[in-house]
C-alpha positions as CSV (number, residue, x, y, z in Angstrom):
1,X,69.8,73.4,80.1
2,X,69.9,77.3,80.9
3,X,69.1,75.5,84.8
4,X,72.0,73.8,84.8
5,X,74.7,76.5,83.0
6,X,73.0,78.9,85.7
7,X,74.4,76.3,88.7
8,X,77.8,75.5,86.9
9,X,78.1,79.6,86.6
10,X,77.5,80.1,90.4
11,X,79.6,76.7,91.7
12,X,82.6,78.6,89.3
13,X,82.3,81.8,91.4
14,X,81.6,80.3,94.8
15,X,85.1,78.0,93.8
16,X,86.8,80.9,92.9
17,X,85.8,83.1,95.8
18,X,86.7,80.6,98.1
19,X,90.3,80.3,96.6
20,X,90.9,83.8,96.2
21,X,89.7,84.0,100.5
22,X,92.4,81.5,100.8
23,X,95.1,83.3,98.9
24,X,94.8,85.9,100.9
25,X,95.0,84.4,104.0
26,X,98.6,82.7,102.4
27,X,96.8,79.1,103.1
28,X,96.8,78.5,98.9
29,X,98.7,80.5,95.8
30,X,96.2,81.6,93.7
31,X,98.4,80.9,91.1
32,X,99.3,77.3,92.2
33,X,95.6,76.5,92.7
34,X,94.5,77.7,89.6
35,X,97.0,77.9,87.0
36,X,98.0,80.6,84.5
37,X,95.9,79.1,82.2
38,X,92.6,78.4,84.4
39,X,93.0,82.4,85.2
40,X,92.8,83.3,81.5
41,X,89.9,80.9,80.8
42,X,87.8,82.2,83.5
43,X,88.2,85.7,82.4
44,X,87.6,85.9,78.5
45,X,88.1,88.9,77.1
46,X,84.9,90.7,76.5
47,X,84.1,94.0,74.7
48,X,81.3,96.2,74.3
49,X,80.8,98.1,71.2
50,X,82.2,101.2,70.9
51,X,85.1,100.8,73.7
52,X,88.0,101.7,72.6
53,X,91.6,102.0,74.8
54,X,91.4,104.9,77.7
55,X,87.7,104.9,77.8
56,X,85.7,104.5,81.2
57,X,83.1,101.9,81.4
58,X,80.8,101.7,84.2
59,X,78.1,99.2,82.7
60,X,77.8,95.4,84.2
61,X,79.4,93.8,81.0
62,X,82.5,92.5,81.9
63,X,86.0,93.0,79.7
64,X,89.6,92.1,80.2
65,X,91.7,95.1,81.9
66,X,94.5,96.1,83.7
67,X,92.4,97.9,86.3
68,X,89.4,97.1,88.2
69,X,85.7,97.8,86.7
70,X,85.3,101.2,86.6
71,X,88.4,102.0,85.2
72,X,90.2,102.4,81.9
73,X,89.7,100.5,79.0
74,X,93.2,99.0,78.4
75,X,94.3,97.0,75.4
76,X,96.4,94.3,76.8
77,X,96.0,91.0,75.5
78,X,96.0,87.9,77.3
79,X,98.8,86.7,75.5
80,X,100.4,90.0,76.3
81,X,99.8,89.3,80.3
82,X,102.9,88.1,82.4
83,X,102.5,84.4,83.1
84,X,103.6,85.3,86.9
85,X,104.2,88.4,89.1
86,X,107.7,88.5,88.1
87,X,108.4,91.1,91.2
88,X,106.5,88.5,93.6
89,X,109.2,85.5,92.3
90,X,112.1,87.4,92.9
91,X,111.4,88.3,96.3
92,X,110.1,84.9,97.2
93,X,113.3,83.6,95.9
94,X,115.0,86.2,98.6
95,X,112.9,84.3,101.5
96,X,115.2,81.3,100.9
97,X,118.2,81.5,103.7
98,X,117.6,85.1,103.3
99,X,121.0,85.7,105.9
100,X,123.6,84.1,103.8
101,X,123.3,86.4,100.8
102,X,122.1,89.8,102.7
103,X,122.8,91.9,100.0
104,X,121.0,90.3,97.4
105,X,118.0,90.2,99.7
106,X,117.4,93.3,100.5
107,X,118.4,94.5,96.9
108,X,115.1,92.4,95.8
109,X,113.3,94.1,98.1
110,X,113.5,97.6,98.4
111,X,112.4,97.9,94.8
112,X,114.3,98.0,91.7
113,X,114.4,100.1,88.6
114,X,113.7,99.1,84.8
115,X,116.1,99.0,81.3
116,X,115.7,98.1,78.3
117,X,118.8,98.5,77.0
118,X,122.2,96.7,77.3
119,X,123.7,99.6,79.0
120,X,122.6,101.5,82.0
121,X,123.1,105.4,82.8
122,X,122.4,107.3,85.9
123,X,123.4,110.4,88.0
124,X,125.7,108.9,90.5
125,X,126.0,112.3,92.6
126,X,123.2,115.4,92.0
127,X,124.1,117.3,94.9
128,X,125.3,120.7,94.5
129,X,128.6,121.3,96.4
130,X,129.4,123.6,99.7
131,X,133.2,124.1,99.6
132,X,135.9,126.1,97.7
133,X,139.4,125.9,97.7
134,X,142.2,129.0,97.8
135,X,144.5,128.0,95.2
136,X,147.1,131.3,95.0
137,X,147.7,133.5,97.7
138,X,145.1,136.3,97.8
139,X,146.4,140.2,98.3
140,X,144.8,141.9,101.3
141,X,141.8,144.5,100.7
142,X,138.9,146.0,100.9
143,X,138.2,143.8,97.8
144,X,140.1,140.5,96.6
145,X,140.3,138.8,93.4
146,X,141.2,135.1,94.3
147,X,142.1,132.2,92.4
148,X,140.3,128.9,93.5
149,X,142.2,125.3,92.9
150,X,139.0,123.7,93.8
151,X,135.0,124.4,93.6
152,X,134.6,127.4,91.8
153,X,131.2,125.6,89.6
154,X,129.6,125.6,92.9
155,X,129.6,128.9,93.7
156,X,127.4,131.5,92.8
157,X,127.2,135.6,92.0
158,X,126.4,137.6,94.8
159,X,126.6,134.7,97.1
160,X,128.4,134.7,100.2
161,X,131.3,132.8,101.6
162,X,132.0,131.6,105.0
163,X,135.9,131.2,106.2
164,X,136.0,129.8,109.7
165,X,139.6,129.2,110.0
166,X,139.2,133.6,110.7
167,X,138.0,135.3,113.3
168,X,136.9,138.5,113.2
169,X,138.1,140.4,116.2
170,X,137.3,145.0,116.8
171,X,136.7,144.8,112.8
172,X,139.5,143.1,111.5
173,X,140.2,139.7,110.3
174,X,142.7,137.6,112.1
175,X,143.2,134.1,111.8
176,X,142.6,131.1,114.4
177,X,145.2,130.3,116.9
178,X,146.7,127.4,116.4
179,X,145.1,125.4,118.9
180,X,141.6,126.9,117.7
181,X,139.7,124.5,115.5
182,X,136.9,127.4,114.2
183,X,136.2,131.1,114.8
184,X,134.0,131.9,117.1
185,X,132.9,134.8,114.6
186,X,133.9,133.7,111.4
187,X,134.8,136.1,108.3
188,X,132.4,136.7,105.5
189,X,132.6,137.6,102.3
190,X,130.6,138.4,99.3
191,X,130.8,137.6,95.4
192,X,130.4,140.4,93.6
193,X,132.5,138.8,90.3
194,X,132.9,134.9,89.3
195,X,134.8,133.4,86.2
196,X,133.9,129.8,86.0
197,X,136.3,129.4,83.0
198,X,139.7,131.3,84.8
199,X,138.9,129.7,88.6
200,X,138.5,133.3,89.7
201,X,136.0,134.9,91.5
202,X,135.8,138.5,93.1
203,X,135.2,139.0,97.0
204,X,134.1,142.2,99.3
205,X,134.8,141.7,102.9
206,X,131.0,141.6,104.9
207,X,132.1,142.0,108.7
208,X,135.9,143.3,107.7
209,X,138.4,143.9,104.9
210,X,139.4,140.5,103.1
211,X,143.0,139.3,104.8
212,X,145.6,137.7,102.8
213,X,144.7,134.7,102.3
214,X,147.4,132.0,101.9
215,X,146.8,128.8,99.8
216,X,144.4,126.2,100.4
217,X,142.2,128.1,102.3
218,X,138.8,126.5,102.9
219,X,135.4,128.5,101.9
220,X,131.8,127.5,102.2
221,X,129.1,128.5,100.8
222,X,126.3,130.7,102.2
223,X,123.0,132.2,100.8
224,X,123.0,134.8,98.3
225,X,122.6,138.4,98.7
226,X,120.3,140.3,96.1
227,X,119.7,143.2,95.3
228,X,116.4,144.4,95.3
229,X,115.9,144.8,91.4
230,X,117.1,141.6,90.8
231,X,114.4,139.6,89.6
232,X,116.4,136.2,88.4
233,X,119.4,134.6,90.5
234,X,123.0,133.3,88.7
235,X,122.9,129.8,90.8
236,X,125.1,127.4,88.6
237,X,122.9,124.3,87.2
238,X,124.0,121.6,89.9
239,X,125.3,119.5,86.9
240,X,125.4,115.7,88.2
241,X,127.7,113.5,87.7
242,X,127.0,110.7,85.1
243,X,127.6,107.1,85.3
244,X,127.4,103.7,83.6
245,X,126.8,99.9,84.1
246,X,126.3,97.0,81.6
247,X,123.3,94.8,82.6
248,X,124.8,91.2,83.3
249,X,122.8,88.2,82.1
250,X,122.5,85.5,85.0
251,X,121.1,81.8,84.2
252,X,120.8,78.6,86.2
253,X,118.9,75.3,85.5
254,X,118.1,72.8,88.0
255,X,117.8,69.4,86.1
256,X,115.5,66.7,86.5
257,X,118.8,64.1,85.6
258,X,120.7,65.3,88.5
259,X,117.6,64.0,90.8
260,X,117.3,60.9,89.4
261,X,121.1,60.1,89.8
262,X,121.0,61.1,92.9
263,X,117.7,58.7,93.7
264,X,120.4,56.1,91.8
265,X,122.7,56.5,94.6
266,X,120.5,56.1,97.5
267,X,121.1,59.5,98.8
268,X,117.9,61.3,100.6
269,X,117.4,64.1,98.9
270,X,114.4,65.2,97.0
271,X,114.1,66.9,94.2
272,X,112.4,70.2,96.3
273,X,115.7,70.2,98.4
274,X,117.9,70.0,94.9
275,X,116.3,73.2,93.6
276,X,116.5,75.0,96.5
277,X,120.0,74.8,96.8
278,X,120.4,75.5,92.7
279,X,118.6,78.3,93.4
280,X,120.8,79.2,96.9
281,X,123.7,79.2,94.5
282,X,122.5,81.3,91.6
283,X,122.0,83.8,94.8
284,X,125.0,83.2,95.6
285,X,126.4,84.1,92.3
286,X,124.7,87.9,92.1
287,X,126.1,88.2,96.0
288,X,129.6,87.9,95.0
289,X,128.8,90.2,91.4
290,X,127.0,93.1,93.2
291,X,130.5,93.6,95.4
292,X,133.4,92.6,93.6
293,X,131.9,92.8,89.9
294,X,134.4,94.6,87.4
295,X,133.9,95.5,83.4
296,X,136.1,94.5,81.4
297,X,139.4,96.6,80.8
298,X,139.2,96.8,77.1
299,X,136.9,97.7,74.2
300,X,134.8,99.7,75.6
301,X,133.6,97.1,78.4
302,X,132.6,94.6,75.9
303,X,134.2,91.0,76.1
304,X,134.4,89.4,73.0
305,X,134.8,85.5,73.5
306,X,137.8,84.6,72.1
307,X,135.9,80.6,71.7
308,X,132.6,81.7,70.7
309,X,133.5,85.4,69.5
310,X,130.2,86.3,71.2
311,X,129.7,89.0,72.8
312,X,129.4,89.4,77.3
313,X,128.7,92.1,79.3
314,X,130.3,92.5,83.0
315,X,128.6,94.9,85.5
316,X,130.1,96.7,87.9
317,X,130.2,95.9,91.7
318,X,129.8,98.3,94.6
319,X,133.4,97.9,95.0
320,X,134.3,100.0,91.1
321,X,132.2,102.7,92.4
322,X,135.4,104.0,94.7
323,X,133.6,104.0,97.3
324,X,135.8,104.7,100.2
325,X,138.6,102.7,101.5
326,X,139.3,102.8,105.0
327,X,142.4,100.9,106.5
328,X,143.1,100.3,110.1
329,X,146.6,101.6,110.8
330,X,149.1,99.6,113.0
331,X,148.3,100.0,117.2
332,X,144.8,101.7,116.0
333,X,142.5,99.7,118.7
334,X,139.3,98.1,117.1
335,X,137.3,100.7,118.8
336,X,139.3,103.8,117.4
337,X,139.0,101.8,114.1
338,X,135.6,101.6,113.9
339,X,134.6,105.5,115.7
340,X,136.8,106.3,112.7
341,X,134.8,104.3,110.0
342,X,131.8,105.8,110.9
343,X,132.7,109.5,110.8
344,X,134.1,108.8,107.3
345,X,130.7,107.0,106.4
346,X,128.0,109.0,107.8
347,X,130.0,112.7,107.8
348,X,129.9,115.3,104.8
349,X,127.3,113.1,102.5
350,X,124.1,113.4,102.0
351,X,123.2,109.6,103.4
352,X,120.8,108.0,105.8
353,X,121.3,108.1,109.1
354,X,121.0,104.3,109.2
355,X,123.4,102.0,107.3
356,X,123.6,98.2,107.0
357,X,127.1,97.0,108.7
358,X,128.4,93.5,106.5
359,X,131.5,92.4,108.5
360,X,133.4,89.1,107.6
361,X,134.0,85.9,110.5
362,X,137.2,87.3,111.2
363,X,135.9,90.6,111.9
364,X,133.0,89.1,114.2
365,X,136.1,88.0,116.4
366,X,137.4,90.8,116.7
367,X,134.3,92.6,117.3
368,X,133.6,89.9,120.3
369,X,137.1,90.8,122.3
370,X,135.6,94.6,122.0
371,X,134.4,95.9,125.0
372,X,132.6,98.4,123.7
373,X,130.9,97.7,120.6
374,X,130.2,93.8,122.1
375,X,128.0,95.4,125.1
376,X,126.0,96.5,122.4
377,X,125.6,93.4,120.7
378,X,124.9,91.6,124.1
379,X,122.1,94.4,125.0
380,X,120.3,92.2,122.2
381,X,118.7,95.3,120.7
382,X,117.6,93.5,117.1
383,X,115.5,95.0,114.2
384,X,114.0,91.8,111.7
385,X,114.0,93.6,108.3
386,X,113.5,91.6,104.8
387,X,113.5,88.0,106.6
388,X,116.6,89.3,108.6
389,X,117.4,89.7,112.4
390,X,119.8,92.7,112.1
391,X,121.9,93.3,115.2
392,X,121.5,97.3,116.1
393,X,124.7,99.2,116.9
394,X,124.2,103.1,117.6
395,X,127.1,105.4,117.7
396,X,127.4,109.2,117.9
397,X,127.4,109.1,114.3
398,X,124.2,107.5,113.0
399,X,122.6,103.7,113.4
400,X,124.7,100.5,112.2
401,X,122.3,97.4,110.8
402,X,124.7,94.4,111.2
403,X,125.2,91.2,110.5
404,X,127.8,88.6,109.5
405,X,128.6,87.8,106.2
406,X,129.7,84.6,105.7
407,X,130.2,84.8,101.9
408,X,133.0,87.2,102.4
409,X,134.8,84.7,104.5
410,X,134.4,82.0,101.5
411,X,136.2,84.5,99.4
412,X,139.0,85.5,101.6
413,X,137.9,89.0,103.0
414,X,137.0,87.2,106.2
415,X,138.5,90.6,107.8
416,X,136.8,93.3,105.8
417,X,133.6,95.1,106.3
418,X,131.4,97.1,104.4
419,X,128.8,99.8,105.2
420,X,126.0,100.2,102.8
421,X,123.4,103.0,102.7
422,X,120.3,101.1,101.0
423,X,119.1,104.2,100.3
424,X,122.1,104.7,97.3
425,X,121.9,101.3,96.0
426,X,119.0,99.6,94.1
427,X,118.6,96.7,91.7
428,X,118.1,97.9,87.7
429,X,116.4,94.8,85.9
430,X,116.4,94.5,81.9
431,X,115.2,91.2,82.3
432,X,113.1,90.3,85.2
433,X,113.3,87.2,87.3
434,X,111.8,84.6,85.2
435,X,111.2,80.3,85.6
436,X,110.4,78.3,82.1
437,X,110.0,75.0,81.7
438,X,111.9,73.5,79.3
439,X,111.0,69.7,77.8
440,X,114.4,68.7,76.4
441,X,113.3,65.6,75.9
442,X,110.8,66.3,73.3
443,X,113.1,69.0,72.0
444,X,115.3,65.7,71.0
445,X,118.4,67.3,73.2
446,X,118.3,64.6,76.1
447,X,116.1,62.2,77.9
448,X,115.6,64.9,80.7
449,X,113.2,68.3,81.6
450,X,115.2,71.1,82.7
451,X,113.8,74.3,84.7
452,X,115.8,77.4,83.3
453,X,115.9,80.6,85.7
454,X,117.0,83.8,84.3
455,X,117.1,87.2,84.8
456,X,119.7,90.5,83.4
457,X,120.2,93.1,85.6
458,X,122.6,95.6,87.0
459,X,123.8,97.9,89.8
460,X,123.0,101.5,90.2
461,X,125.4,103.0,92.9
462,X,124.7,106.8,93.8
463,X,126.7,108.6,96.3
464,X,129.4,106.8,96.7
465,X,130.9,108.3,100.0
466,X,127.8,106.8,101.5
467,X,129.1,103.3,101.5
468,X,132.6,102.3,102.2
469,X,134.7,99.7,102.7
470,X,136.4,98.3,106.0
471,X,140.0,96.7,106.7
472,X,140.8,95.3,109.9
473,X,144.1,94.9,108.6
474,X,146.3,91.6,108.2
């Protein structure tokens, strides 16, 4: 008897080694081959006495943990264990016609953030700003009190300022000709006093005396200057700004009725084809949401079912972030369009120097009668990234990842664009992607079984002058 439980013991892990070679290699799922089930019962959980959770054990007796032997104790049941890689299904479900819903693919790919609650807050901008605004005229000096209309929480005591619309010429401050565009020596000045509260701050001259000033002059900030007692610095906190998105629950069920009365009508189509397009169209569905998704106007964002008088939650699209809008004026060629576009998109911001470029049919036209940015796309320089052949446009202004979107033809934007730093964008999931089974037939509901796919997530959008949106115009 011990004979034969010794063989059965080594056929299971020859079996199992052989599957797991397999897996690997991408010949067989694990999963598939196995089961959720089969994996449990071949790996009981097993203590040793005295173990208890964040304890190391190094002996041979094996045990049920989240980390390989030699690690931690854990105390995770095997009830408590995912039935499947939920992070693994939703990026498999991104391999189908990953193309057609672009966004959505590589949204399930880069990575995506955890909730667990109903409503979602982040930083949407944590940079610290550069630029002050003149907001009074300022009296000449040797020292200047001025009143800002803009960027005064930015600034800091004993920091200095930059002015390069004046020059500084034998001493003295003078500003740009008109046909200048910058000093070639630019005026500094120093804070020596700052009133967050009244706007104000007070300014020494550096290289001259501080000119009159007139209103809406532009100043940048520099480093600071300390003295050499000071032992702390008066930098303001660079306070973020904060933002919000409801999570938006997202169900679709592929039906085993709809296959049969399909098979009743003669048509070709199997039941693999039906779910894939089910599941083509649920993608479909978080596409369209992660642009043009809007919260409701009212009650806080919360609609309440006027049928039901249940309670849904909208999230927003990248669209109610204001990111920027940019409109091609009349007699703008495409090419003077587009140069413009992408100094908006990539200047002043703290974004990648590569965006992905989503323009509509309309705008692929147009695009093709361009000389200019259709030598580009004819050079045939591609980059294949998450399951897609991106086309690669470079400008003087950073790297363009395009492709066609078709969906935004289907929903009349067939001549808008949109540029998209992935870098600012992710995926926040208070339910993960998840597939149940569900046996309506026993349930007594109808004579069919249903697979239910699910998942509640949301958008988090952070520096929004990294993305943008393009017009072509009518």
């Amino acid at each position: 008897m011990k004979k034969t439980m010794k063989i059965l013991s080594c056929l299971t892990v020859v079996v199992a080694a052989v599957v797991a070679v397999l897996g690997v290699l991408g010949i067989v799922d694990i999963e598939t081959a196995l089961g959720a089930g089969a994996m449990m019962a071949v790996a009981p959980v097993a203590t040793f006495e005295g173990a208890k959770e964040g304890d190391t054990h190094t002996g041979s007796q094996p045990f049920m943990t989240t980390e390989p032997v030699g690690g931690k104790v854990s105390s995770v049941a095997p009830e408590d264990k995912p039935a499947h890689n939920t992070t693994t299904v939703s990026q498999k479900l991104s391999k189908i016609q990953p193309s057609l819903t672009p966004i959505d693919t590589f949204l399930r790919n880069i990575g995506s953030g955890k909730t667990n609650s109903d409503v979602f807050e982040f930083y949407s901008i944590v940079s610290r700003g550069v630029k002050a605004v003149v907001g009074s005229g300022v009296t000449a000096g040797e020292t200047a009190e001025i009143t800002l209309s803009s960027g005064a929480h930015c600034l800091s005591l004993d920091g200095d300022l930059l002015v390069p619309s004046y020059e500084v010429v034998s001493g003295e401050a003078q500003a740009i000709s008109p046909n200048a565009s910058f000093a070639m020596r630019p005026l500094v000045l120093h804070i020596v006093g700052i009133d967050y509260a009244a706007k104000k701050i007070t300014v020494i001259g550096v290289n001259a005396d501080v000119p009159a000033l007139p209103v809406d002059t532009e100043l940048f900030r520099m480093a600071s200057a300390k003295d050499q007692d000071a032992a702390i610095s008066n930098d303001p906190m660079a306070t973020p700004t904060k933002d919000a998105n409801f999570c938006q629950r997202n169900i679709a069920t592929v039906s085993e009725n709809a296959y049969q009365a399909l098979q009743d009508k003669e048509v070709e189509y199997g039941i693999a084809e039906f779910k894939e397009q089910a599941l083509l169209d649920f993608r479909y569905q978080a596409e369209i949401s992660s642009i043009f998704g809007a919260q409701y106007a009212k009650n806080n964002g919360e609609l309440i079912d006027p049928t039901t008088q249940k309670r849904k939650l909208h999230m927003r699209g990248l669209l109610d972030f204001n990111i920027p809008h940019i409109t091609r004026s009349e007699n703008e060629t495409i090419e003077e369009f587009l140069n413009k576009a992408m100094q908006t998109s990539f200047s002043n911001n703290n974004g990648s120097e590569k965006r992905l470029f989503l323009y509509g049919p309309d705008v692929a036209t147009e695009m093709a009668n361009s000389g200019a940015f259709q030598k580009q796309l004819e050079a045939g320089k591609t980059e294949v990234k998450w399951g897609i052949t991106w086309k690669v446009i470079e400008t003087n202004f950073g790297t363009l990842m395009g492709i066609m979107h078709n969906a935004l033809g289907l929903v009349g934007f067939g001549k808008a664009a949109l540029i998209i730093d992935p870098a600012n964008i992710r995926r926040i999931e208070q339910v993960p992607l998840t597939m149940e089974n569900l046996d309506l037939k026993k349930a007594g509901i109808r004579n069919s079984k249903d697979v239910l796919l699910e998942e509640a997530w949301t958008l988090e959008v952070t520096n929004p002058t990294t993305h943008a949106l393009l017009d072509f115009g009518a």
